[in-house]
Backbone as CSV, one residue per row, in Angstrom:
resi,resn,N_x,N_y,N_z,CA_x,CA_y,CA_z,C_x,C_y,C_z
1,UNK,8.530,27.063,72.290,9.075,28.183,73.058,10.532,27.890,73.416
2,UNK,11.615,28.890,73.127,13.178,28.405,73.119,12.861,29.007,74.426
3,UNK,13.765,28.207,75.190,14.375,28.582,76.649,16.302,28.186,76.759
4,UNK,16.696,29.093,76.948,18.263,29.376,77.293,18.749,28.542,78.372
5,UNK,20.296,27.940,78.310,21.105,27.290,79.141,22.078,27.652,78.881
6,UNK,22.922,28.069,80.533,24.270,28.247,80.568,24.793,26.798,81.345
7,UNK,26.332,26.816,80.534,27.324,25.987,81.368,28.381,25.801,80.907
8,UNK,29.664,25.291,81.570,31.047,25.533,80.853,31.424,25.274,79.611
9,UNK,30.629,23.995,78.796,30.965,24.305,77.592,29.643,23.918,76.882
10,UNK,29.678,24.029,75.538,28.563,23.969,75.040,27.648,22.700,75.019
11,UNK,28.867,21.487,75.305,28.105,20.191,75.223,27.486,20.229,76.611
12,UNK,27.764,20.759,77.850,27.258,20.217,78.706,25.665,21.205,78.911
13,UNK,25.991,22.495,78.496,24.606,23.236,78.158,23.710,22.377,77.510
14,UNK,23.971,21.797,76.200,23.037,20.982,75.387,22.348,20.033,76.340
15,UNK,23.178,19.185,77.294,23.235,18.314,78.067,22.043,18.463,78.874
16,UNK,21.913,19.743,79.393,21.282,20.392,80.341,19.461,20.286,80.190
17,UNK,19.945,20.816,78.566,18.353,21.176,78.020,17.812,19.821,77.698
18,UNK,18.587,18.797,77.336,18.043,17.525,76.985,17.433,16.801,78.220
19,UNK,18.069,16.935,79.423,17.466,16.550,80.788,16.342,17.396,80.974
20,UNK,15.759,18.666,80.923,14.858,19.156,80.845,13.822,19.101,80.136
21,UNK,14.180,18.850,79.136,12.974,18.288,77.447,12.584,16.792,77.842
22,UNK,13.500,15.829,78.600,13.281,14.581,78.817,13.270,14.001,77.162
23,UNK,13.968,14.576,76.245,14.437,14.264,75.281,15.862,13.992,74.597
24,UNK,16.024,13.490,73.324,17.133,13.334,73.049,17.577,14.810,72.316
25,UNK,19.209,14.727,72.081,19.381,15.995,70.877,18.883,16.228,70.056
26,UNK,18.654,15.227,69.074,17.749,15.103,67.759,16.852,15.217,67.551
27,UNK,16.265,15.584,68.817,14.469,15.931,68.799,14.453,17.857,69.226
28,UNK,15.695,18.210,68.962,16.077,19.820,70.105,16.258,20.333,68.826
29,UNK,15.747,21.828,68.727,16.529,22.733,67.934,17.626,23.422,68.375
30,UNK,18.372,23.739,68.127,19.505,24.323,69.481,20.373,25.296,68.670
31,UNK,20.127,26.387,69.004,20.846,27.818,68.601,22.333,28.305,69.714
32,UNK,23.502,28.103,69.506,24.670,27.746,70.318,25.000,29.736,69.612
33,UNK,24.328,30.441,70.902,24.547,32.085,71.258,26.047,32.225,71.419
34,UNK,26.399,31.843,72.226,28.148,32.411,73.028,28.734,30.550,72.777
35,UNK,30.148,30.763,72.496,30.892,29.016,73.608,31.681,29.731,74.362
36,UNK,31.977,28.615,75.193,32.520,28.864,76.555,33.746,29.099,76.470
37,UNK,34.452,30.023,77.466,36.257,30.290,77.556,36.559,30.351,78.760
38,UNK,37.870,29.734,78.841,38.470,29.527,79.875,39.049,30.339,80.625
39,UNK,39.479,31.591,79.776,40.271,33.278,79.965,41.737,32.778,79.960
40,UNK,42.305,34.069,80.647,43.854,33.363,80.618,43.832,33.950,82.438
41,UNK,44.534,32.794,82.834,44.428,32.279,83.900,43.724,32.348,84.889
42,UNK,42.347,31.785,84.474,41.571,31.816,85.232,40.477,33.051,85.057
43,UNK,40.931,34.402,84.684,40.295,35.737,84.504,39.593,35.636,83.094
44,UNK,38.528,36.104,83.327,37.939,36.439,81.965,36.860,35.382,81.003
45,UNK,36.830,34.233,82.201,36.454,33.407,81.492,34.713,33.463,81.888
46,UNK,34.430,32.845,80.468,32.812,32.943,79.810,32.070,31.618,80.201
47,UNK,31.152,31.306,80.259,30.247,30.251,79.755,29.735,30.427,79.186
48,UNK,29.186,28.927,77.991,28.287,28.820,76.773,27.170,29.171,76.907
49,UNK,26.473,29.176,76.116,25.259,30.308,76.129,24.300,29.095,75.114
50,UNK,23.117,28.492,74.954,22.765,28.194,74.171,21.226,28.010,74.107
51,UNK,20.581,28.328,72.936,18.864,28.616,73.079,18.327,27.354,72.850
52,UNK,17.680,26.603,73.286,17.038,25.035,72.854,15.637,25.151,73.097
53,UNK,14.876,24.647,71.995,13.520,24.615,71.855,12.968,22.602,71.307
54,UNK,11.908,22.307,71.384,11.852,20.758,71.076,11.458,21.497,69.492
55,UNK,11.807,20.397,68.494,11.408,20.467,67.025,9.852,20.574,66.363
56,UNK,9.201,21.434,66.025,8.217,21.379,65.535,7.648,20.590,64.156
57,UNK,6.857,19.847,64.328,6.577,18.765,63.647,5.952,19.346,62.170
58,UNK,6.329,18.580,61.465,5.780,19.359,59.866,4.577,18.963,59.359
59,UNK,3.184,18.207,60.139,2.034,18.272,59.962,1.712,17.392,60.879
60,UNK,0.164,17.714,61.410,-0.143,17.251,62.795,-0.290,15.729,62.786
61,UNK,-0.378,15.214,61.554,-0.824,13.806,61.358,0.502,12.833,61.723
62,UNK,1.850,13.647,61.374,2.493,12.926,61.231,3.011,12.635,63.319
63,UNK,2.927,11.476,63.397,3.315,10.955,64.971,4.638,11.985,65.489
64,UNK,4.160,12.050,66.764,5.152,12.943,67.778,6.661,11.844,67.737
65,UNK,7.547,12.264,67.630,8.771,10.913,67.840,8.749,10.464,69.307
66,UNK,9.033,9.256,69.385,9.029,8.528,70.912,10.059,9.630,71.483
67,UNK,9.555,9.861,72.376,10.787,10.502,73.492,11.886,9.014,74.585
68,UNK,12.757,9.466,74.079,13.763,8.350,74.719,14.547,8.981,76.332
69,UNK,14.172,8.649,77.066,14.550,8.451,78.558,16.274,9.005,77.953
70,UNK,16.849,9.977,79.037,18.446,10.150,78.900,18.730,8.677,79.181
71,UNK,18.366,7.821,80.357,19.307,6.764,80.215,19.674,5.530,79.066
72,UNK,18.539,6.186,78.175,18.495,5.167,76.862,19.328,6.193,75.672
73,UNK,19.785,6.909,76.599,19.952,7.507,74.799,21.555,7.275,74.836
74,UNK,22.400,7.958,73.768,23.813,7.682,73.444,24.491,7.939,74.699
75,UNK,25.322,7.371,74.904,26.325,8.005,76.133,27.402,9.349,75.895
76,UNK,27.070,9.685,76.798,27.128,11.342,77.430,28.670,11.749,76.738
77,UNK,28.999,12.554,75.853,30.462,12.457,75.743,30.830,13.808,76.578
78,UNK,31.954,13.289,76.928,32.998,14.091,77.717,33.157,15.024,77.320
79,UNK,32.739,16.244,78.234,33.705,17.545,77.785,34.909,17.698,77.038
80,UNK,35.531,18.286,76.379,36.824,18.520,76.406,37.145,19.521,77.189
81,UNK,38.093,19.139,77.727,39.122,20.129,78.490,39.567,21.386,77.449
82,UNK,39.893,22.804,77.829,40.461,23.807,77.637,41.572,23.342,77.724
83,UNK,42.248,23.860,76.749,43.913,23.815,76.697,44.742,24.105,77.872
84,UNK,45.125,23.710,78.540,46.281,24.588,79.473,46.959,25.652,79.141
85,UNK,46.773,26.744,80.223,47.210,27.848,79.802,48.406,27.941,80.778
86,UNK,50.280,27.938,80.097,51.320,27.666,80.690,51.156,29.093,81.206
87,UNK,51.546,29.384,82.773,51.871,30.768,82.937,53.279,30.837,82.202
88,UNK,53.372,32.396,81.966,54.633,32.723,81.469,55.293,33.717,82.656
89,UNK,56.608,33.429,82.891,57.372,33.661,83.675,58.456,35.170,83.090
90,UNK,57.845,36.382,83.665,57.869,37.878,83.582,58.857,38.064,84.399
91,UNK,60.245,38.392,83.897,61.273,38.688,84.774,61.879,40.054,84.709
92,UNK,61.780,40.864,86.287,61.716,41.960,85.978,63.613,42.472,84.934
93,UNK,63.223,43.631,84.411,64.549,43.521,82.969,65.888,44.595,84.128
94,UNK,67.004,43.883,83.991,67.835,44.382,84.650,68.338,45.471,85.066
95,UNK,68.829,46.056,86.249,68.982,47.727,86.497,70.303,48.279,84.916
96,UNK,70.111,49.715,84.584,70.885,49.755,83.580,72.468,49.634,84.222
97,UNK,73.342,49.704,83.009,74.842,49.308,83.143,75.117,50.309,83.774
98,UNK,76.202,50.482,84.383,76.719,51.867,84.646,77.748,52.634,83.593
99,UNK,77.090,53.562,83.235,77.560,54.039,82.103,77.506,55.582,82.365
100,UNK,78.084,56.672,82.767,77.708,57.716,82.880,77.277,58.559,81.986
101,UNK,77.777,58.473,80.659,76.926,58.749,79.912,75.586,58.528,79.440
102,UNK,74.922,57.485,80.285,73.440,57.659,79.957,72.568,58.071,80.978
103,UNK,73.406,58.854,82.100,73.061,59.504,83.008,72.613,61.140,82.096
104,UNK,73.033,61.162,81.277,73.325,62.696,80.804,71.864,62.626,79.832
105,UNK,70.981,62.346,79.989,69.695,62.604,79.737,68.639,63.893,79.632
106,UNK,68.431,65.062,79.054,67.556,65.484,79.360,66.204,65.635,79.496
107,UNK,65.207,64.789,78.838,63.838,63.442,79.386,63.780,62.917,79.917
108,UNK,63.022,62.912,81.085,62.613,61.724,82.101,61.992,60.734,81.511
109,UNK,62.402,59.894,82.375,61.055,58.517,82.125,59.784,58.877,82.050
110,UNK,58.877,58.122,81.107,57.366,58.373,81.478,56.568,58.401,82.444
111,UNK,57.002,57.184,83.368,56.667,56.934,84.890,57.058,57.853,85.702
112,UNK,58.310,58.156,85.686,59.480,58.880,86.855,58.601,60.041,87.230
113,UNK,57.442,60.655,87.147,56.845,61.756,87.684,56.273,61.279,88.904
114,UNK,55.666,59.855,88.621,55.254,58.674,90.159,55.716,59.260,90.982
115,UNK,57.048,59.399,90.910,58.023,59.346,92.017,57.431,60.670,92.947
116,UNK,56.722,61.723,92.779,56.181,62.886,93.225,55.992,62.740,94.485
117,UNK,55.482,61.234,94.758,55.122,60.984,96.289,56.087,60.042,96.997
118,UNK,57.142,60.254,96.476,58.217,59.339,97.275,58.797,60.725,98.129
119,UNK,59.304,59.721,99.435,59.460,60.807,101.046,60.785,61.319,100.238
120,UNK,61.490,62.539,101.054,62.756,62.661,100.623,63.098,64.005,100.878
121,UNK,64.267,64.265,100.641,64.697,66.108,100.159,63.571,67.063,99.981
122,UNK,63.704,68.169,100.336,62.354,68.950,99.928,61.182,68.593,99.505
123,UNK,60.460,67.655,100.337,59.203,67.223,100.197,58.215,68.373,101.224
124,UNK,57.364,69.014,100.812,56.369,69.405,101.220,55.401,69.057,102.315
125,UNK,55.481,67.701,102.401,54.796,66.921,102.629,54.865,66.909,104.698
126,UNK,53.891,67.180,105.450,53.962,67.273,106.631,53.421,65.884,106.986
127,UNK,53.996,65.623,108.416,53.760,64.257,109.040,53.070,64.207,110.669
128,UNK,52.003,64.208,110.556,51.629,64.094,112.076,52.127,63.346,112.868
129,UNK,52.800,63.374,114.080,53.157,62.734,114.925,51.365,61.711,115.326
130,UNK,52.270,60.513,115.253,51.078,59.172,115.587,51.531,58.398,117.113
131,UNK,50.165,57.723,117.502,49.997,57.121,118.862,50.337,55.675,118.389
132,UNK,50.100,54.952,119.072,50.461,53.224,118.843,48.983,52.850,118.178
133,UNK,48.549,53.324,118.936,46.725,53.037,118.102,46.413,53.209,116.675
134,UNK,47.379,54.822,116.663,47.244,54.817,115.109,47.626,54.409,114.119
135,UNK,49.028,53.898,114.395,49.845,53.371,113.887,49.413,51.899,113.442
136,UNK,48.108,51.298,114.550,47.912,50.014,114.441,46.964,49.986,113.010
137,UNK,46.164,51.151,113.234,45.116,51.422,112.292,45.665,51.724,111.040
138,UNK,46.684,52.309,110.560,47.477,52.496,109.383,48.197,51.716,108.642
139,UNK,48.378,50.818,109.873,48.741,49.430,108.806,48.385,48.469,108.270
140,UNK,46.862,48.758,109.299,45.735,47.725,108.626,45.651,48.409,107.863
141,UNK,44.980,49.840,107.046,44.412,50.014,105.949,45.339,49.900,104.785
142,UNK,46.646,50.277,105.567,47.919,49.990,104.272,48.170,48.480,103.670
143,UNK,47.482,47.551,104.713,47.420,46.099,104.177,46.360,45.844,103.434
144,UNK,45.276,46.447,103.706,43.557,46.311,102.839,44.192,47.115,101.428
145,UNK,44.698,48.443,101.643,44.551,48.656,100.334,45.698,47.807,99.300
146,UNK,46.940,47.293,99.963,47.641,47.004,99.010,48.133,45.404,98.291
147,UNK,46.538,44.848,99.361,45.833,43.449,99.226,44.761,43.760,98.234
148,UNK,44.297,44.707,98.247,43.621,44.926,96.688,44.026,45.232,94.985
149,UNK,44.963,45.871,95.530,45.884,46.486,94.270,46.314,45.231,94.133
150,UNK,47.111,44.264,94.985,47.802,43.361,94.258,46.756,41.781,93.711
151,UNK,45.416,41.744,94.105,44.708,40.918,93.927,44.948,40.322,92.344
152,UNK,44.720,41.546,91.112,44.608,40.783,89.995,46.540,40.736,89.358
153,UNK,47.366,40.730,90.257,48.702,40.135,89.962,48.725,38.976,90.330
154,UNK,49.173,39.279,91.834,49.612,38.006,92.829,48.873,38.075,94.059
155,UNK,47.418,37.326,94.150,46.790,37.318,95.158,47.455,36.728,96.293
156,UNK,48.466,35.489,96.030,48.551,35.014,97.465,49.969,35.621,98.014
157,UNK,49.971,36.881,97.786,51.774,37.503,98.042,51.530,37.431,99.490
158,UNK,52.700,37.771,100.277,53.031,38.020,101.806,53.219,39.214,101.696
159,UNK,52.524,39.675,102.507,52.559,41.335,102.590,53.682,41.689,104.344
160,UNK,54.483,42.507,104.692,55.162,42.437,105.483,55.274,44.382,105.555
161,UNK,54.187,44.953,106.644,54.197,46.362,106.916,54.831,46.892,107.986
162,UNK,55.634,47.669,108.093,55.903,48.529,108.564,56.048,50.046,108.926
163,UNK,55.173,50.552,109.638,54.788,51.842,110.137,56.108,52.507,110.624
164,UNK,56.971,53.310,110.215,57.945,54.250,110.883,57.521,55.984,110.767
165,UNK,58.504,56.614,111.518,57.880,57.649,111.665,57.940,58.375,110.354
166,UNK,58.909,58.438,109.542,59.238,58.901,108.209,58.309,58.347,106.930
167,UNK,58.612,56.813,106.876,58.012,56.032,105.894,57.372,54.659,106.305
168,UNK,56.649,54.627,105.661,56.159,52.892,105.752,56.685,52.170,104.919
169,UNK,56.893,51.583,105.255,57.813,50.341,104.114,56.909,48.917,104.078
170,UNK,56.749,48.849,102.900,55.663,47.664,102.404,56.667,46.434,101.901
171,UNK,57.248,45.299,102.201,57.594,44.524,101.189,56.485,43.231,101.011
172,UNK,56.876,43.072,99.885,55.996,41.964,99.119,56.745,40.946,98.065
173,UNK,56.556,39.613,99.298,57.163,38.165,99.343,56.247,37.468,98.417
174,UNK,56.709,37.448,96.971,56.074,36.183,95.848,57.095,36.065,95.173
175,UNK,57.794,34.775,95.176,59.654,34.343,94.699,58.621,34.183,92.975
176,UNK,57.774,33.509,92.753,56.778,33.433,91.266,56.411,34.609,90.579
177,UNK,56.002,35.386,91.415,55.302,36.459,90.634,56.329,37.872,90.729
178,UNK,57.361,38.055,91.039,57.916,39.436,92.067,58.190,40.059,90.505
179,UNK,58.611,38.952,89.414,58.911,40.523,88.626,57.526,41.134,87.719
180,UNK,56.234,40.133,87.936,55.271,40.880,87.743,55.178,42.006,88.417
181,UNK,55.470,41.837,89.957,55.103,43.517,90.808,56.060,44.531,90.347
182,UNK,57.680,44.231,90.048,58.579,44.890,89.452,58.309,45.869,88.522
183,UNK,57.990,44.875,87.564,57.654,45.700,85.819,58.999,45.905,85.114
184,UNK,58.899,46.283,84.138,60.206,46.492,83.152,60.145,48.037,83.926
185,UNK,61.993,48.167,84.203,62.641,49.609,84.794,62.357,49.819,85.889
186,UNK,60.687,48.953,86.935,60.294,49.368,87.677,59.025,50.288,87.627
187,UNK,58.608,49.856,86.508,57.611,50.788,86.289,55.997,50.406,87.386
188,UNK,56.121,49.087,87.589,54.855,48.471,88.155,55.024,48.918,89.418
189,UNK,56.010,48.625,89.957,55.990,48.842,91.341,56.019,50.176,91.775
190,UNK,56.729,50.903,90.718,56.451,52.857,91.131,54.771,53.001,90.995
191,UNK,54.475,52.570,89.924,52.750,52.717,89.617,52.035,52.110,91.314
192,UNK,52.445,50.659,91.478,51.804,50.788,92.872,51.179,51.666,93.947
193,UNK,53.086,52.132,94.170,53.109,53.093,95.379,52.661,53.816,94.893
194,UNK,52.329,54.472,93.525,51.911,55.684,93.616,50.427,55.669,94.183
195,UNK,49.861,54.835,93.378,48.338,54.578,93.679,48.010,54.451,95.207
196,UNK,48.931,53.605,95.858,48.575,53.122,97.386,48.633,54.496,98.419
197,UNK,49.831,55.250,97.422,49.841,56.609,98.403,48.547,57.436,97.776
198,UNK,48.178,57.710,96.844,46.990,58.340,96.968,45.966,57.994,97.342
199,UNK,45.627,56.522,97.933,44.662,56.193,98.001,45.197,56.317,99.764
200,UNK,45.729,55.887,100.316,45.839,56.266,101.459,45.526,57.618,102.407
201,UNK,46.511,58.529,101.251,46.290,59.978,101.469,44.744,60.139,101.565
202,UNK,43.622,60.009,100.990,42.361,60.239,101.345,41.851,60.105,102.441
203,UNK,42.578,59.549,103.327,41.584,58.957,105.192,43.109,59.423,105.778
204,UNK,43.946,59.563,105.143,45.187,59.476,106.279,46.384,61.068,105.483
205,UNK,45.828,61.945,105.291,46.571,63.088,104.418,47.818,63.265,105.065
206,UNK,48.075,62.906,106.155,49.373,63.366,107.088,50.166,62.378,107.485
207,UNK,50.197,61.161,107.007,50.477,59.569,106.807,51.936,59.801,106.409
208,UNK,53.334,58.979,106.812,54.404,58.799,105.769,53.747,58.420,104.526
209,UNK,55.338,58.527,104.012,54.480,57.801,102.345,54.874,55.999,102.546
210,UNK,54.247,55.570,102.159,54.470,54.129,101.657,55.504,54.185,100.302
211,UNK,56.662,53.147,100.602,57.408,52.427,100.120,57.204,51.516,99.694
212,UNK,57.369,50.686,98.648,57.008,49.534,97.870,58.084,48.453,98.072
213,UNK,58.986,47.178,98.521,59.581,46.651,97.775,59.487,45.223,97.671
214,UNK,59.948,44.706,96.405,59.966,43.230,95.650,61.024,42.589,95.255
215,UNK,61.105,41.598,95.642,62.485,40.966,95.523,63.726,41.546,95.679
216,UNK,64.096,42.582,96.640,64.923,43.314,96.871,65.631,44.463,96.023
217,UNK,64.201,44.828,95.194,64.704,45.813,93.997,64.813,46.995,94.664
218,UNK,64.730,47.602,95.262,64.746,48.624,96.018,66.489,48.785,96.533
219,UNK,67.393,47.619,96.981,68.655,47.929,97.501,69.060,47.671,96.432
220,UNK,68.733,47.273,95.460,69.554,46.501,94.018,69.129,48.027,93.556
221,UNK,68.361,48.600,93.746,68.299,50.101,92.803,69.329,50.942,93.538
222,UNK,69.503,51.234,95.045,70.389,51.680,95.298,71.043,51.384,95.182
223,UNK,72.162,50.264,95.647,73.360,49.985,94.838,73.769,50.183,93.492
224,UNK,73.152,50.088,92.767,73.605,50.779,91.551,73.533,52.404,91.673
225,UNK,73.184,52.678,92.039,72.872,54.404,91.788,74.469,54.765,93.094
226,UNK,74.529,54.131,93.879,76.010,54.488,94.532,76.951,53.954,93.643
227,UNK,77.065,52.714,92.875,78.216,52.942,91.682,78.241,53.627,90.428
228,UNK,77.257,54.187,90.808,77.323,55.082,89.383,77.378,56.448,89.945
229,UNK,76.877,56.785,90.783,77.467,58.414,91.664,79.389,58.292,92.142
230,UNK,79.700,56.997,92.332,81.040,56.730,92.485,81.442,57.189,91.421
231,UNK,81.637,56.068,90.221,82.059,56.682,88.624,81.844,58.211,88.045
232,UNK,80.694,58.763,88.922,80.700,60.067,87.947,81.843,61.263,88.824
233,UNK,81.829,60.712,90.301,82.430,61.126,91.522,83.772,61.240,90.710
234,UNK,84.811,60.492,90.115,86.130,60.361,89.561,86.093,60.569,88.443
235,UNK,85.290,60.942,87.747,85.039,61.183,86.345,85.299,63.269,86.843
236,UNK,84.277,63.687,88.042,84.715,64.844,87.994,86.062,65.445,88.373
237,UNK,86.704,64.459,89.168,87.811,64.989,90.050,89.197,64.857,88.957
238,UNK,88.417,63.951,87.404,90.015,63.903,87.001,89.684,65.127,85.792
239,UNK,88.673,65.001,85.516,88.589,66.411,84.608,88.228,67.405,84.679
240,UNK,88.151,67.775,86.358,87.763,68.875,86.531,86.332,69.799,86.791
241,UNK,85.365,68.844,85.525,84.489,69.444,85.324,83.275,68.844,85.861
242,UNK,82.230,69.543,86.245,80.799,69.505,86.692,80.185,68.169,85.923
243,UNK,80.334,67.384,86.804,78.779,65.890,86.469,77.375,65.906,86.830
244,UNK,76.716,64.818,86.031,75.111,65.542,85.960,74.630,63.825,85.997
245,UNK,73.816,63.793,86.664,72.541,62.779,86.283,71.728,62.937,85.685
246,UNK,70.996,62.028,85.177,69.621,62.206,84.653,68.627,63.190,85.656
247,UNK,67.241,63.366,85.345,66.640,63.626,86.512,65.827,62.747,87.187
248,UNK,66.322,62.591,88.801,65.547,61.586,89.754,64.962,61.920,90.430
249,UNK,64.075,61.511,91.421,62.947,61.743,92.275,63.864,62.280,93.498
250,UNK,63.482,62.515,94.510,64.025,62.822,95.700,64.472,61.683,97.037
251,UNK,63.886,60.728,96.207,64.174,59.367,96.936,65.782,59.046,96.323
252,UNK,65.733,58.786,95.156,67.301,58.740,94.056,68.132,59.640,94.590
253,UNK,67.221,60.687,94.621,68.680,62.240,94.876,68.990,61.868,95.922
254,UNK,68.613,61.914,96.912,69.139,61.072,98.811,69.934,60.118,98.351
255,UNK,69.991,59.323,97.250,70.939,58.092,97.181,72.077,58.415,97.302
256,UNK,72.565,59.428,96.290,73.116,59.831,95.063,73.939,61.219,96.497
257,UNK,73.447,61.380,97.224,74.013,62.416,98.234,74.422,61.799,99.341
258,UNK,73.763,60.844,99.595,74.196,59.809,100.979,75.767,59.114,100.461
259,UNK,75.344,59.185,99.315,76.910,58.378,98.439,78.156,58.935,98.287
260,UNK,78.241,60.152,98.019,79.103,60.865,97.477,79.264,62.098,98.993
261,UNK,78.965,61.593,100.032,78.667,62.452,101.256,80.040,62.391,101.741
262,UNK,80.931,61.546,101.959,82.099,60.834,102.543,83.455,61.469,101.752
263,UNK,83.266,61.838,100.224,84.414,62.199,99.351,84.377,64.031,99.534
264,UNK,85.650,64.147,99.984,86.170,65.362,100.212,86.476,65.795,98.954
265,UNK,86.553,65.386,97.928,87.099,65.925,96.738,85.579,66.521,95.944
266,UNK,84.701,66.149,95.911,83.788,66.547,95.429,82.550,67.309,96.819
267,UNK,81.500,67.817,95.983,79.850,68.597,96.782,79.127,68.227,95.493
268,UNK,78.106,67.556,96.226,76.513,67.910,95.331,75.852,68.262,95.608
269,UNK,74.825,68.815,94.630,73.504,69.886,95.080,72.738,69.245,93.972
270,UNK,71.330,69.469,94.673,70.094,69.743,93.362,69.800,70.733,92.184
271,UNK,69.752,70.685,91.234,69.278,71.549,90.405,68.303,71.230,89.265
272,UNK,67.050,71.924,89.142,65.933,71.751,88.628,64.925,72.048,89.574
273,UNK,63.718,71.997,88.483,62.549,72.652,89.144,61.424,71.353,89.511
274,UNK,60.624,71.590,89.974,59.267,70.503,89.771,59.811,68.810,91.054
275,UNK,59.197,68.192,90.379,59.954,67.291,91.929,60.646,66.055,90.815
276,UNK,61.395,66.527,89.674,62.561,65.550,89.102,63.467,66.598,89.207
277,UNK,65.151,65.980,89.412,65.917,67.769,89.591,67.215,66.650,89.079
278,UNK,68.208,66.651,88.752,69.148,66.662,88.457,70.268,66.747,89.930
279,UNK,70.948,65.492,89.758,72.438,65.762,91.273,73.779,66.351,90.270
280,UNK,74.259,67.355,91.005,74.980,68.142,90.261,76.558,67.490,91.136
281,UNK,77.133,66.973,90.695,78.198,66.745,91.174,79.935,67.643,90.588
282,UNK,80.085,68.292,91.756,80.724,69.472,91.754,82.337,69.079,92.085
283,UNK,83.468,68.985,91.694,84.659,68.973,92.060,85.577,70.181,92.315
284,UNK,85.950,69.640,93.887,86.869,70.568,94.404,87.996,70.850,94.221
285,UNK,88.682,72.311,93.529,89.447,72.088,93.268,90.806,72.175,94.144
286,UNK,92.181,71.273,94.015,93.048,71.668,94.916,93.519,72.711,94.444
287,UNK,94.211,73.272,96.149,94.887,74.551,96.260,95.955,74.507,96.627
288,UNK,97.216,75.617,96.701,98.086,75.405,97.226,97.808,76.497,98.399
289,UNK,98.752,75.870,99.695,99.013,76.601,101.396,98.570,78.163,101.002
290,UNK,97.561,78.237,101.904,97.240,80.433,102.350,96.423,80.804,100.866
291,UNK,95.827,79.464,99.681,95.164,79.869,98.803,93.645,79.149,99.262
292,UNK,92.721,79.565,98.757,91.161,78.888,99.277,90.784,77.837,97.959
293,UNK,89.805,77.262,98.434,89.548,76.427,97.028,88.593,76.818,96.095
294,UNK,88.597,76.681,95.187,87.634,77.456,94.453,87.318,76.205,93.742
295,UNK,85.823,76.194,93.227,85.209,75.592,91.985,84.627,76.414,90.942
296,UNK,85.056,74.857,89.529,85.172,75.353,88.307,83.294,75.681,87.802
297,UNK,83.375,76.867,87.285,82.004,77.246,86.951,81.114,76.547,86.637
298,UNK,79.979,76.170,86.490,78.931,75.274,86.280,77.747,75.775,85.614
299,UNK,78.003,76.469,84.262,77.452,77.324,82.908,77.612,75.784,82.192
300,UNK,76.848,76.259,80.679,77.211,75.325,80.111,78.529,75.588,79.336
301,UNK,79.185,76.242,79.018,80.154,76.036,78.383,81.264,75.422,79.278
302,UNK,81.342,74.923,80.272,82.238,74.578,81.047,81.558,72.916,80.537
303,UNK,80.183,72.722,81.025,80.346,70.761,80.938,79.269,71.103,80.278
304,UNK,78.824,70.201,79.360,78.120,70.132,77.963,77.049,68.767,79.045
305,UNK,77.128,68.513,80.132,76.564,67.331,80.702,75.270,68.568,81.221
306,UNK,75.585,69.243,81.266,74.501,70.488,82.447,73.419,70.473,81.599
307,UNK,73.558,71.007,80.329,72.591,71.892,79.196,71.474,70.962,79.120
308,UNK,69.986,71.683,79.197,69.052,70.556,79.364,68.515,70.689,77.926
């Protein structure tokens, strides 16, 4: 009658059944089902699987073999070790150059719809005024849920919450793992928040939204998006004509307006539908004394940057 043993690798399964038979190997039939894996890091990993039965003898006359005591039999060989599995070191890929021409996009990112639930400009989105109590309670669940999400990245991150009346702001301290939470462009960490805000939204519909940030990608995203609203800022004022971004979320567009808020020579506005819209950066034109200022039309035949 075969009876089954698990254990990390196949020798020590064998191992197992031979202490149980009170026999040696050579007296075992042994059918090796699964071998064992280690996974990659740590996840995924298997144990050996193996069926062992004692050998059936090929006529009754012929003598049963002495059964030999484990301590008489060969000495036990050592497992081998699984290979080491080097982590590989995922660094999130750099914010783009500033180039205004690759602002002039009409496709969004694949991700960039995420952004739907980032706070901002014409958000829909209503906010109940909260007590201290609640506030206490919202940041526990904002820590449960986003101690789960990050479990199969970086379990031992520092989570650091903050409840404000607008937004919650989540950062998350792992100097090892941060451009795993990152992602290439940012894609991981928009995927986060997105998830953490919908999953929040279910017990808490009237909640700020949660903010995500990692290794300070979040001011490293703004800062770039103010030198590149700068550049497109003087790009309009020397030619006159209407500048365009790609289309950004309403978190970006606040960047991109907080930036260009201070320059008298230019106005921006939103334009587009849905919650990606385009910052339209508009230059003012000068006038001379007892004339008004007027701006240059914003059709496409005026800037070839507009046309989607």
């Amino acid at each position: 009658m075969y009876r089954e043993f698990q254990a990390k690798t196949v020798d020590q399964a064998i191992e197992d059944a031979c202490r149980y038979f009170a026999t040696s190997r050579e007296s075992l039939e042994i059918d090796i089902l699964r071998g064992g894996s280690a996974g990659i890091f740590g996840l995924g990993a298997k144990k050996a699987l193996v069926r062992v039965r004692k050998r059936i003898l090929e006529s009754s006359t012929t003598p049963e073999p002495e059964q030999v005591p484990l301590t008489r039999a060969e000495p036990e060989a050592k497992p081998v070790p699984p290979p080491a599995v080097q982590p590989v070191e995922i660094k999130p890929a750099p914010l783009p150059s500033i180039e205004p021409e690759a602002l002039h996009t009409s496709e969004p990112d694949v991700l960039d719809d995420l952004d739907d639930f980032d706070e901002g400009e014409d958000s829909p989105h209503t906010i109940a005024p909260m007590s201290a109590e609640d506030k206490a309670s919202l940041e526990t669940a904002v820590r449960e849920v986003m101690r789960n999400l990050l479990q199969p990245i970086c379990p031992g991150s520092i989570l650091t919450v903050h409840v404000h009346t607008e937004v919650i702001r989540v950062h998350i301290a792992d100097d090892e793992n941060s451009g795993l939470v990152i992602g290439r462009d940012g894609h991981t960490i928009t995927a986060l928040q997105y998830l953490a805000n919908r999953i929040i939204a279910k017990t808490w519909p009237r909640s700020p939204r949660i903010q995500l940030d990692a290794g300070e990608y979040r001011q490293k995203q703004a800062e770039q998006l103010e030198r590149i609203a700068l550049v497109l800022s003087e790009k309009a004022k020397k030619s006159g004509k209407v500048q365009s971004t790609k289309p950004l979320s309403s978190y970006h567009r606040r960047v991109v307006h907080v930036a260009l808020q201070p320059d008298r020579g230019v106005q921006t506005r939103s334009k587009g539908d849905g919650p990606l819209k385009r910052v339209l950066i508009v230059p003012v034109k000068r006038h001379k004394p007892g004339q008004r200022a007027t701006r240059p039309q914003t059709n496409s035949s005026t800037s070839p940057a507009l046309q989607e």
